[in-house]
PyMOL Python script that loads the backbone (N, CA, C, O; Angstrom):
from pymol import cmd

cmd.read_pdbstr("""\
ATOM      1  N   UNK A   1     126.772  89.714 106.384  1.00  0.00           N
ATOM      2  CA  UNK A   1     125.671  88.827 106.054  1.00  0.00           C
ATOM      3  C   UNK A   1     124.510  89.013 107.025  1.00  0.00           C
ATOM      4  O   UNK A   1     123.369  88.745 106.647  1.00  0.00           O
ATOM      5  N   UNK A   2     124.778  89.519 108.424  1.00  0.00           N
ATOM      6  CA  UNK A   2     123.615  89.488 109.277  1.00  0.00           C
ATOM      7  C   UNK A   2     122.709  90.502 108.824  1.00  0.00           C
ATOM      8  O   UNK A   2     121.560  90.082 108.959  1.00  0.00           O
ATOM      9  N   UNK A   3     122.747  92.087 108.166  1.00  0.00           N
ATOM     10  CA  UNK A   3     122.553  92.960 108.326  1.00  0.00           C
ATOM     11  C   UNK A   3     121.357  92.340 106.898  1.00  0.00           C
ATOM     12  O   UNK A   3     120.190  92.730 106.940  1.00  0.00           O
ATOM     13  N   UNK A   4     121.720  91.590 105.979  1.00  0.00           N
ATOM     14  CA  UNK A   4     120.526  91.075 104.967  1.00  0.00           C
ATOM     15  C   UNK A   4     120.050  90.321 105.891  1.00  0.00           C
ATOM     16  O   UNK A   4     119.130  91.085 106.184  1.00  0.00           O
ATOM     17  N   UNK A   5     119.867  89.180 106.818  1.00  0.00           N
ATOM     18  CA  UNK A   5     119.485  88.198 107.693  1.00  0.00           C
ATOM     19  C   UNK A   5     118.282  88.861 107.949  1.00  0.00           C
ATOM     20  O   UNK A   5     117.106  88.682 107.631  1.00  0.00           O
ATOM     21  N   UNK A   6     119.032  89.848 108.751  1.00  0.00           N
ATOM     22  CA  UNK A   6     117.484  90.801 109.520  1.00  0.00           C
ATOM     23  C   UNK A   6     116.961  91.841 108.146  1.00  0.00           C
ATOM     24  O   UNK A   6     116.042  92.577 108.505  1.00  0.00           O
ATOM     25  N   UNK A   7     117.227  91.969 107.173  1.00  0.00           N
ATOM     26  CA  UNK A   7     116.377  92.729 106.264  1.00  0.00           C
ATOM     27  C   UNK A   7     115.329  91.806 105.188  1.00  0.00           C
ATOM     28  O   UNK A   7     114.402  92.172 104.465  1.00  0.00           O
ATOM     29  N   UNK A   8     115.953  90.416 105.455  1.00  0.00           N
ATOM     30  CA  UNK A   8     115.132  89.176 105.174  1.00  0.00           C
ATOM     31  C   UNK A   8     113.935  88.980 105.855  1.00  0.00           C
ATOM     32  O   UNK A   8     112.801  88.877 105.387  1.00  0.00           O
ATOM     33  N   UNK A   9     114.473  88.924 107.512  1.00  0.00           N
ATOM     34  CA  UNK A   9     113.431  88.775 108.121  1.00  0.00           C
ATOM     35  C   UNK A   9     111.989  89.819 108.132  1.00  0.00           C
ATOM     36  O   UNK A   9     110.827  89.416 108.093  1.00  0.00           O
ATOM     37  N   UNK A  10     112.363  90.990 108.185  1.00  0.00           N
ATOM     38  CA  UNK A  10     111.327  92.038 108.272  1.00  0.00           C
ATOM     39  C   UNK A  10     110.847  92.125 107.062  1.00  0.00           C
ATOM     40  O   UNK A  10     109.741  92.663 107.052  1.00  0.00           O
ATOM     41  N   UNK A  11     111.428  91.655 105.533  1.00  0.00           N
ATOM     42  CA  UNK A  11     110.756  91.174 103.980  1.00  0.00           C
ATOM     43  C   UNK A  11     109.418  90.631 104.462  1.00  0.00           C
ATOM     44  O   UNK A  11     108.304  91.148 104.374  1.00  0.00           O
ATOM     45  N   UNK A  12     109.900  89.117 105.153  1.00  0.00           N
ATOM     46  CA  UNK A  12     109.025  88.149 105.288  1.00  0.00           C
ATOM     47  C   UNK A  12     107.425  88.396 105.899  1.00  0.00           C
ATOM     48  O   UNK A  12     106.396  87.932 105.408  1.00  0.00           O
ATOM     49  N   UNK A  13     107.554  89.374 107.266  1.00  0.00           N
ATOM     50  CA  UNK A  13     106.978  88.910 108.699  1.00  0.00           C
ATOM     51  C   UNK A  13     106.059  90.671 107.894  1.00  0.00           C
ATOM     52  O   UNK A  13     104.942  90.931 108.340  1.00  0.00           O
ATOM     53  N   UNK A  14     106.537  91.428 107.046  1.00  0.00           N
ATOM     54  CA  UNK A  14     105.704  92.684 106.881  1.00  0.00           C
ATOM     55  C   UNK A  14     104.639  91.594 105.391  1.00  0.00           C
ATOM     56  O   UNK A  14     103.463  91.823 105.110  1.00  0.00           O
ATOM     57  N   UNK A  15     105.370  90.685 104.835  1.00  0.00           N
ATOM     58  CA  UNK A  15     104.136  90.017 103.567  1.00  0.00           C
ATOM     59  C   UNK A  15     103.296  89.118 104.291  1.00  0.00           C
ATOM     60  O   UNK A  15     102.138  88.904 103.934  1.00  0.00           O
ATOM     61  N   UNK A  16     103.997  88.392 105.635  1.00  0.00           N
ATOM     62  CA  UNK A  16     102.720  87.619 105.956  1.00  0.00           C
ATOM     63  C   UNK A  16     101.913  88.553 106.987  1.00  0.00           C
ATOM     64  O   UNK A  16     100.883  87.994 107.363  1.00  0.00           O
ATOM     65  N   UNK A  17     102.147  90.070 107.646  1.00  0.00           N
ATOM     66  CA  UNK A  17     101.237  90.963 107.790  1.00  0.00           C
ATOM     67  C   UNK A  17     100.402  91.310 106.680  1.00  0.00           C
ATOM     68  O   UNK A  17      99.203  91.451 106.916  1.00  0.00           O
ATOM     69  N   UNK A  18     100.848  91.483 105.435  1.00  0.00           N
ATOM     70  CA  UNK A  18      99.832  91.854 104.611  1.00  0.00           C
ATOM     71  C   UNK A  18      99.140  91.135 104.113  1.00  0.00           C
ATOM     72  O   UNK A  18      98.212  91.567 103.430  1.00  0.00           O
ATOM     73  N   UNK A  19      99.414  89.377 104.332  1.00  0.00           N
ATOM     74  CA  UNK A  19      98.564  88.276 103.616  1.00  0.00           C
ATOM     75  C   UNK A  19      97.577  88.667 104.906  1.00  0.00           C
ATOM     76  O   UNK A  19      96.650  89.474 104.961  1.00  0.00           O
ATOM     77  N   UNK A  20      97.925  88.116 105.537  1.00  0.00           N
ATOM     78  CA  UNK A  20      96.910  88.498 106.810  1.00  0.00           C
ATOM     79  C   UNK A  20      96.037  89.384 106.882  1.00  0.00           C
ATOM     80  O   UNK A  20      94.937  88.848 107.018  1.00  0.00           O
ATOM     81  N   UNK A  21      95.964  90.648 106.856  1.00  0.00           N
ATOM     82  CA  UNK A  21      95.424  91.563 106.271  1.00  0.00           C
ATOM     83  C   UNK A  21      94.223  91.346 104.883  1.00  0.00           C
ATOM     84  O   UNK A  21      93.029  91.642 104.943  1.00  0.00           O
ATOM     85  N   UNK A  22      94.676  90.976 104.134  1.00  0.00           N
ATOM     86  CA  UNK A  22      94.116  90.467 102.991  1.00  0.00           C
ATOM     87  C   UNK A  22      93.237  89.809 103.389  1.00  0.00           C
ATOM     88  O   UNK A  22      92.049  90.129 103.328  1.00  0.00           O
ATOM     89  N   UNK A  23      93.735  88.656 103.919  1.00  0.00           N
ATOM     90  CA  UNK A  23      92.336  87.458 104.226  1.00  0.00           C
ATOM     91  C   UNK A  23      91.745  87.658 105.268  1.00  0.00           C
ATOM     92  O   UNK A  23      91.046  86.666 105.472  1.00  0.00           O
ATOM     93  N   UNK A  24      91.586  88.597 106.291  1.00  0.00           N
ATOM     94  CA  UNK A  24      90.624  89.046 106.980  1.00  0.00           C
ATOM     95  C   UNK A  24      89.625  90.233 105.888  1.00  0.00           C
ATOM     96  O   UNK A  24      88.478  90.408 106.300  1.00  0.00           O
ATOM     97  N   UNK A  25      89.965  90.912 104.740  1.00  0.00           N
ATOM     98  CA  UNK A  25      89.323  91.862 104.282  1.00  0.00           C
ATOM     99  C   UNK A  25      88.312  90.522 103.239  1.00  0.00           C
ATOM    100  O   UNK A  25      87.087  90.479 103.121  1.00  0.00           O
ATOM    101  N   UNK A  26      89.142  89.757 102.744  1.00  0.00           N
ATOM    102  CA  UNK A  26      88.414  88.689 102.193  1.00  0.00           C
ATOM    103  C   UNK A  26      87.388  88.085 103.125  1.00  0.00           C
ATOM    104  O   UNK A  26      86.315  87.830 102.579  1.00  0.00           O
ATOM    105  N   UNK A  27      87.448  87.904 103.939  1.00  0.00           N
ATOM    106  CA  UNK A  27      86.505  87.198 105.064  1.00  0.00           C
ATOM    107  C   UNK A  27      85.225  88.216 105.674  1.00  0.00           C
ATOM    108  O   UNK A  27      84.177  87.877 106.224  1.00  0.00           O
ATOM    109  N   UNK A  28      85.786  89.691 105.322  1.00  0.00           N
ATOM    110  CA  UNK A  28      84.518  90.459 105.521  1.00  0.00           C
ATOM    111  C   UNK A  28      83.524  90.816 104.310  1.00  0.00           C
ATOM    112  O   UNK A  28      82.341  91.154 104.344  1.00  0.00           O
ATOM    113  N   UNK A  29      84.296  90.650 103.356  1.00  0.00           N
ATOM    114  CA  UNK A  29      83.310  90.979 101.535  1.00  0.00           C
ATOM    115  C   UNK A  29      83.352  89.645 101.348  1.00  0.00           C
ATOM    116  O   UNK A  29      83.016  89.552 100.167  1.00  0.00           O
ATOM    117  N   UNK A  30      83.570  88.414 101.792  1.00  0.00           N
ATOM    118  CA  UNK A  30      83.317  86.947 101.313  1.00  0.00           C
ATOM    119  C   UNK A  30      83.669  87.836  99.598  1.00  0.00           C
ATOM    120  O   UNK A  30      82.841  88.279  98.802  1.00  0.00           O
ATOM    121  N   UNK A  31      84.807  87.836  99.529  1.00  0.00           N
ATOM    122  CA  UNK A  31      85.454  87.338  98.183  1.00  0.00           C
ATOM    123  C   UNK A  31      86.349  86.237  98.379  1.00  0.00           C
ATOM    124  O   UNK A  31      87.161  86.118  99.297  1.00  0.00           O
ATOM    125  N   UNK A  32      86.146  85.495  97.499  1.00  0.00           N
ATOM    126  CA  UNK A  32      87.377  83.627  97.560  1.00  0.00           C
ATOM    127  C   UNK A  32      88.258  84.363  96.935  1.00  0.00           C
ATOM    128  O   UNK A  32      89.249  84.318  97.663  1.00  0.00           O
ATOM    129  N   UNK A  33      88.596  85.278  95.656  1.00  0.00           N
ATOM    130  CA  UNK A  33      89.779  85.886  95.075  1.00  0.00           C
ATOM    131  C   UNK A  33      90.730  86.518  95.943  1.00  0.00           C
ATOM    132  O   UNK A  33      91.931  86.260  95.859  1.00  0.00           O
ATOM    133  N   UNK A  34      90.355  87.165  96.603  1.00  0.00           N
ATOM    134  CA  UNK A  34      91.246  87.917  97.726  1.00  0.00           C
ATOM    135  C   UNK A  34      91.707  86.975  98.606  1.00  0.00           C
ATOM    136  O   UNK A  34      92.922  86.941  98.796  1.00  0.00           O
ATOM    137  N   UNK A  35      91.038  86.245  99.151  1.00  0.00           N
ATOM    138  CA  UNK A  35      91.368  84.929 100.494  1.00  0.00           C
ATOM    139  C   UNK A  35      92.253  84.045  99.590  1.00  0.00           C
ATOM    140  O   UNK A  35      92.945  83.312 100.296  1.00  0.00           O
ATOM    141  N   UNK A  36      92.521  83.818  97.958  1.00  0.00           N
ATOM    142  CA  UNK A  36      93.113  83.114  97.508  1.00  0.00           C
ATOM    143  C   UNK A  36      94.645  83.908  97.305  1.00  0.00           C
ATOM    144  O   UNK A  36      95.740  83.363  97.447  1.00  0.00           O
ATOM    145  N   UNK A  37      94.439  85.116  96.993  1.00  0.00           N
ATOM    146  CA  UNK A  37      95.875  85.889  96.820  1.00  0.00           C
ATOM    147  C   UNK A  37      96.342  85.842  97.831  1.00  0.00           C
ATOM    148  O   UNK A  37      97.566  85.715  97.856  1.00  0.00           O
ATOM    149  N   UNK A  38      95.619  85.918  99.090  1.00  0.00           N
ATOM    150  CA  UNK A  38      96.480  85.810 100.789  1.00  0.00           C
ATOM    151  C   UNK A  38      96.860  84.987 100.883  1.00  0.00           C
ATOM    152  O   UNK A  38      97.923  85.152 101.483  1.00  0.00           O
ATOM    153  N   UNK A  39      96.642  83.540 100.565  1.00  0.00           N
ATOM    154  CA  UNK A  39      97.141  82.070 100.801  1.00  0.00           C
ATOM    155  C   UNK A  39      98.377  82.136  99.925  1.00  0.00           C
ATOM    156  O   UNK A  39      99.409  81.653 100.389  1.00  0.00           O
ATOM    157  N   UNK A  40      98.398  82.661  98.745  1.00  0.00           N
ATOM    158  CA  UNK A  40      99.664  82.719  97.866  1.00  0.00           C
ATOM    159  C   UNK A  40     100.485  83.411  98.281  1.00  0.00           C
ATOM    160  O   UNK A  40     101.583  83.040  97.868  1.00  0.00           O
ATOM    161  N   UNK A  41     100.559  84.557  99.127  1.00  0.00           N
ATOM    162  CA  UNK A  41     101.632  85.785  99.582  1.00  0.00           C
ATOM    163  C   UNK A  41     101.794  85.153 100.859  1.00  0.00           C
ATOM    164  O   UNK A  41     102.911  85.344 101.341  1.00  0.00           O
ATOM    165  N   UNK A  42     100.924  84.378 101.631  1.00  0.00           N
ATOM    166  CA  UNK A  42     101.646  83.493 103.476  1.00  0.00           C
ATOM    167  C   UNK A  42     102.522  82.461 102.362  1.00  0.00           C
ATOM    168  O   UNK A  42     103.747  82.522 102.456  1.00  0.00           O
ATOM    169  N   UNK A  43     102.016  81.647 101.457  1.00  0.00           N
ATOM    170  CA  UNK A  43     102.684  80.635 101.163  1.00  0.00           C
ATOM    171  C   UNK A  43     104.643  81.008 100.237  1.00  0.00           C
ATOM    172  O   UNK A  43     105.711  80.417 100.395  1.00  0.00           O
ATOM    173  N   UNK A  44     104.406  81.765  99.677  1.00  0.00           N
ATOM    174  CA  UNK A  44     105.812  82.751  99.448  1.00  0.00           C
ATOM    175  C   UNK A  44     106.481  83.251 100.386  1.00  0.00           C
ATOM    176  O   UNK A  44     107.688  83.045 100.515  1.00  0.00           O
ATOM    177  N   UNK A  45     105.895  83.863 101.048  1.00  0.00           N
ATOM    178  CA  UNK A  45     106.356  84.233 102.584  1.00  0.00           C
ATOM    179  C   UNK A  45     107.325  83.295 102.900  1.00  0.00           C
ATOM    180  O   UNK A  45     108.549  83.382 102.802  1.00  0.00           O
ATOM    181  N   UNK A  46     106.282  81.941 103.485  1.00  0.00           N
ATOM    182  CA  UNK A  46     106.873  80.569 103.934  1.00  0.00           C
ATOM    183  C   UNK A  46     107.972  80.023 103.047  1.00  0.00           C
ATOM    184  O   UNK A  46     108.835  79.344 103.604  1.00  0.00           O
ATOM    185  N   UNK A  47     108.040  80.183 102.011  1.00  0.00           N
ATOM    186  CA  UNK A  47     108.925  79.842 101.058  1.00  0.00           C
ATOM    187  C   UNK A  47     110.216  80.175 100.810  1.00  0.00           C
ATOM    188  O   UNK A  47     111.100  79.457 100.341  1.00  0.00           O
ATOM    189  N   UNK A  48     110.287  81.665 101.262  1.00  0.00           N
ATOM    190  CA  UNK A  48     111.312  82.615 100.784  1.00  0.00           C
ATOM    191  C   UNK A  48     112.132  82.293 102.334  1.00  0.00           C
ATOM    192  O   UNK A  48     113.341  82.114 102.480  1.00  0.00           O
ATOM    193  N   UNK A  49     110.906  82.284 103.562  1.00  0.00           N
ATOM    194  CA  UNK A  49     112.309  82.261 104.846  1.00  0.00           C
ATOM    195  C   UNK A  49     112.888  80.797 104.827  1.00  0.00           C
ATOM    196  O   UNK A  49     113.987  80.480 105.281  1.00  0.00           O
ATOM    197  N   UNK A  50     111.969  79.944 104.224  1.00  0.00           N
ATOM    198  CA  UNK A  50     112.694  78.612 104.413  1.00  0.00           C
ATOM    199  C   UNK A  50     114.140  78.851 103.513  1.00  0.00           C
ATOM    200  O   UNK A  50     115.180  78.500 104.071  1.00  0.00           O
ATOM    201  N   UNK A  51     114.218  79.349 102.350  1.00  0.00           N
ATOM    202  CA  UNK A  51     115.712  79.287 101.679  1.00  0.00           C
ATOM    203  C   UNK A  51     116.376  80.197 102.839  1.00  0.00           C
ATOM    204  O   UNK A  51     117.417  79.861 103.403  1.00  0.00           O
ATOM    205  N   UNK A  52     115.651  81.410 103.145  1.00  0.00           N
ATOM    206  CA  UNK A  52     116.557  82.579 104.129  1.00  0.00           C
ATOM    207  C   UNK A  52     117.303  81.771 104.795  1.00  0.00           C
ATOM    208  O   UNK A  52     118.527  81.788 104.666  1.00  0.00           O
ATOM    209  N   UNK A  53     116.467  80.675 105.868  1.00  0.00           N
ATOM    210  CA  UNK A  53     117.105  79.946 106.868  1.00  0.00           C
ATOM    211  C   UNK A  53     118.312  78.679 105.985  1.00  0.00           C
ATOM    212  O   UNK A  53     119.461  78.361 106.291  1.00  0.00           O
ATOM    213  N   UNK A  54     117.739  78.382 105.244  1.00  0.00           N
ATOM    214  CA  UNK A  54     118.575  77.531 104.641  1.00  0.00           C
ATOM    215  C   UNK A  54     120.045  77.876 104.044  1.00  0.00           C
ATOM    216  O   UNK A  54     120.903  76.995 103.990  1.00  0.00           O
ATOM    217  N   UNK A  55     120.300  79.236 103.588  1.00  0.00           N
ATOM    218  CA  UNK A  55     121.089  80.136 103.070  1.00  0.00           C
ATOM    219  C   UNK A  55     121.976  80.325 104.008  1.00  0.00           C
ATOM    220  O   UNK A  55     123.182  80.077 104.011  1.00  0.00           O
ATOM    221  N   UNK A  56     120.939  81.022 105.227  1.00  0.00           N
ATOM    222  CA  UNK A  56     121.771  81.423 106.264  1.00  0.00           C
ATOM    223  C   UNK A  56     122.788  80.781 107.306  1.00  0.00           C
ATOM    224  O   UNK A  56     123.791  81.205 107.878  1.00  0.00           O
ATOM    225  N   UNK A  57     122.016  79.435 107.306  1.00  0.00           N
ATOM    226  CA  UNK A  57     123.244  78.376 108.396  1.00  0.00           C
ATOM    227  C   UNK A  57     123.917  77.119 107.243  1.00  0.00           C
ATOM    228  O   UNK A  57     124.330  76.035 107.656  1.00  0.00           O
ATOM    229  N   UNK A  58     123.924  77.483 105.890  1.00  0.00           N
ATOM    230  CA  UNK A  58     124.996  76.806 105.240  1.00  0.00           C
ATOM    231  C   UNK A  58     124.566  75.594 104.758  1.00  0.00           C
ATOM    232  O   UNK A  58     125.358  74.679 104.531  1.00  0.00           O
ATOM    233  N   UNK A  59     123.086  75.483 104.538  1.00  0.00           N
ATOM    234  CA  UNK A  59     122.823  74.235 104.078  1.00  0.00           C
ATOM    235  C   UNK A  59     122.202  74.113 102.869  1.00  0.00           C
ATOM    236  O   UNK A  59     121.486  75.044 102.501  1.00  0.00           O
ATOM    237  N   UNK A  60     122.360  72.969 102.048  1.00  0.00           N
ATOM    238  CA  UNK A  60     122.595  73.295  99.991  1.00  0.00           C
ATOM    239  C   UNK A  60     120.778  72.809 100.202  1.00  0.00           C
ATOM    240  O   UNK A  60     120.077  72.036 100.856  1.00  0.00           O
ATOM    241  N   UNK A  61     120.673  73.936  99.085  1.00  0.00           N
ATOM    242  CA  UNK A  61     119.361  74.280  98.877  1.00  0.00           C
ATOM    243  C   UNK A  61     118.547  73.128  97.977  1.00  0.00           C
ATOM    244  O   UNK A  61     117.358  73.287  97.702  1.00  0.00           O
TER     245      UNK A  61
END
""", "prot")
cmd.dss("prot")
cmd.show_as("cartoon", "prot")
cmd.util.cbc("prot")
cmd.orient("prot")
């Protein structure tokens, strides 16, 4: 189970690099579309490790 744990983690921490990414490129072309897809890929991000963590130490989802 650890060996998905840590392939969870590096899922997560490489999409909220790329939201990140995103909404700095949004912040240099002032597009709101792009700065809005970044808020949706941090907020999935956030989403997906909260079950990870939740999954991982045994607690009902």
């Amino acid at each position: 189970m650890l060996p998905l744990g840590i392939l969870l983690v590096f899922v997560v921490v490489a999409l909220v690099g790329w939201a990140l990414q995103l909404m700095q490129s949004a912040i240099d072309q002032g597009e709101f579309s792009l700065m809005l897809a970044g808020c949706m890929v941090c907020s999935a991000a956030v989403g997906l490790a909260t079950v990870m963590v939740m999954t991982l130490s045994g607690l009902p989802l």
